[in-house]
N, C-alpha and C positions, 0 to 999 in steps of 0.2 A: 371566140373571135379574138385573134390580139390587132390592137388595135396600132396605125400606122406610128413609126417613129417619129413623123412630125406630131401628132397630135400628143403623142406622150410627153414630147418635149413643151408644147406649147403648157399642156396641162402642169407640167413640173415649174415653167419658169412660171406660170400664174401662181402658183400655190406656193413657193418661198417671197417671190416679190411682193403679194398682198398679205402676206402672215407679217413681215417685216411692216409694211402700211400700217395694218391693223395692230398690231401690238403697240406701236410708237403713237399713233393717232387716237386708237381706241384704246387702252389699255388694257389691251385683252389678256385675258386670262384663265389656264384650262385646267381641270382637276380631274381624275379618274381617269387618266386616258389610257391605264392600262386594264379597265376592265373592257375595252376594245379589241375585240378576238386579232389576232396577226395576220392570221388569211383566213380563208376561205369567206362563203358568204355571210354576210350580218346585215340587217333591217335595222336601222338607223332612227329612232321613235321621237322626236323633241318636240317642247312646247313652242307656240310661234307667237313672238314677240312685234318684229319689224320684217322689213324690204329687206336687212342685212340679213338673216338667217342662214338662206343656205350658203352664202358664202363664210358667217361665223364657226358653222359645223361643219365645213370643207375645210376651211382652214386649222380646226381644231383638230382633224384627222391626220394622222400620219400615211393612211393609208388614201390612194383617188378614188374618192367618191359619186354615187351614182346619183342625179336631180331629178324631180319631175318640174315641168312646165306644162302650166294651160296653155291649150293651141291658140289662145288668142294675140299669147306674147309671140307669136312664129309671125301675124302679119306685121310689126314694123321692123324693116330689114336690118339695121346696124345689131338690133340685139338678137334679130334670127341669127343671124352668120355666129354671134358672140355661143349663145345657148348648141345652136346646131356643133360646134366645133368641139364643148365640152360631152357633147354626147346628151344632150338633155332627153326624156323621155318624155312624148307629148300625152295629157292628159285632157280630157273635158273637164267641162266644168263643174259638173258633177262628181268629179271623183276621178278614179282610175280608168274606166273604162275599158271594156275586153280588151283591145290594142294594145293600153297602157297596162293591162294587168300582167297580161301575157310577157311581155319585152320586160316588164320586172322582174316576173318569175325565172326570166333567162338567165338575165345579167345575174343573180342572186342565184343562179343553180351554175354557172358559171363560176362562183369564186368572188363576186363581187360584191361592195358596198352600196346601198340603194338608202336616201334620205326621205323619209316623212316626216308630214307635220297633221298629227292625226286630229287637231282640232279643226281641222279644214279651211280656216282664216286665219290671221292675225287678231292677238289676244283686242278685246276693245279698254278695257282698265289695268294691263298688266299682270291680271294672275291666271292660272292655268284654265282654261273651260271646260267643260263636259267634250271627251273625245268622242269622236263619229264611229261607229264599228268597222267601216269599209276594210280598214287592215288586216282585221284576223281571219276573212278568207285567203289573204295574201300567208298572212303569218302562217297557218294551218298548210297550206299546199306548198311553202318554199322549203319549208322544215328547217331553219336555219338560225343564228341566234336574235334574238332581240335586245340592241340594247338602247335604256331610255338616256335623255340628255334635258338640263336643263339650260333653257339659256334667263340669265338678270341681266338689265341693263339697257339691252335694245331697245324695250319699248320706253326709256329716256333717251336714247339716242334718237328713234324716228318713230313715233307715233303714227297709228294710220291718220289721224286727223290734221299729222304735219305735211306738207308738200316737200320741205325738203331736210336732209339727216342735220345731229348736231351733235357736236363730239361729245362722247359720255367713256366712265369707265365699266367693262362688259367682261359676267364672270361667266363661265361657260362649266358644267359638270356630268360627266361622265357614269352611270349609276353599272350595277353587275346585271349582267346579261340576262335574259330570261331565256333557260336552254330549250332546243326542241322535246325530250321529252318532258319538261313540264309543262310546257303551251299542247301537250297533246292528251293533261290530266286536267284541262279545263275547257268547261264550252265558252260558249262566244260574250257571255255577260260578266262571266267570270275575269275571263283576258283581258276584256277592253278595263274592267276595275283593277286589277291589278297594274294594267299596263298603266293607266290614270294613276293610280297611286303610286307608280316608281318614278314617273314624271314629276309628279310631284315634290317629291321627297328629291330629287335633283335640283330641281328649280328651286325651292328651298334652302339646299345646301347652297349652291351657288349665288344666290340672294345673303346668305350669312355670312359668306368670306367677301362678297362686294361691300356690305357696310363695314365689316373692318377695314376692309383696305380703303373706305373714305372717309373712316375718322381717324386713319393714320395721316394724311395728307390736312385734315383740318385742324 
């Protein structure tokens, strides 16, 4: 499916005008973005911090990125139209969902970028949790890369227990892919541990170069 020139356009001017926002505002900052494949499809795997996420890993991305949204964000209208127009993919609230699994698989056998956040909430103390396995039936049928992302910072920025965000500085890291066939030399407890462990070890790095760059500044 290529998608209409308005929407590509609208998608471009969001994604240089809020990279420019967030860098100046949030001090964002992005590492390993070249273990991000150039084309074709990639599953997108990160720890979830805040509200900011999927827009911190959209914008970290050079390439437009794929969202999922729970349908419950579709009934208040201003942010329908905003979700519906970036192409968001509606999900239950359980997970994926055959609809949601399906339109993933597309978009990802299509050539495209698709973002998870496999701990299925937002972190509640700021480190990584035990991932859901829901993915690696995904991961296993798209055949496609996996790559893990960590994000530090966010969950200073806006805590689920804040109502509303507060400027922090946010390091965002990039880890090396996990190729199809090595996601097809491991079963499903294997994946989701490895996949946790690259998470990890991203969010980590990304946590490392955040505190130097705040005791440069103090």
């Amino acid at each position: 499916m290529q998608r209409s020139l308005p929407k590509r356009l609208w998608y471009g001017f969001l994604h240089i005008s809020c990279r420019l926002l967030a860098t100046a505002l949030l001090q964002i900052r992005v590492t390993g973005r070249g273990h991000v494949p150039g084309g074709g499809g990639v599953l997108v795997l990160s720890n979830h911090q805040s509200h900011f996420d999927p827009v911190l890993i959209g914008l970290a991305c050079d390439r437009r990125l794929n969202y999922l949204a729970r349908q419950t964000l579709f009934g208040f209208a201003p942010f329908r139209w905003l979700i519906q127009s970036l192409d968001a993919i509606p999900i239950d609230r359980e997970g994926l969902g055959l609809a949601g699994l399906k339109e993933t698989l597309r978009r990802l056998k299509r050539g495209e970028m698709v973002l998870i956040f496999p701990e299925g909430t937002r972190t509640r103390d700021g480190e990584v949790a035990a991932l859901k396995p829901g993915f690696s039936a995904l991961a296993g049928r798209a055949k496609v890369p996996l790559v893990p992302a960590g994000i530090a910072g966010a969950y200073d920025a806006w805590p689920r227990r804040r109502l509303l965000p507060w400027p922090s500085t946010i390091h965002i890291h990039f880890g090396a892919a996990l190729m199809p066939d090595e996601i097809e030399r491991l079963d499903e407890r294997a994946l989701v541990a490895e996949v946790e462990r690259r998470i990890r070890a991203c969010h980590e790095s990304a946590r490392r170069r955040r505190a130097r760059a705040l005791s440069v500044w103090r």
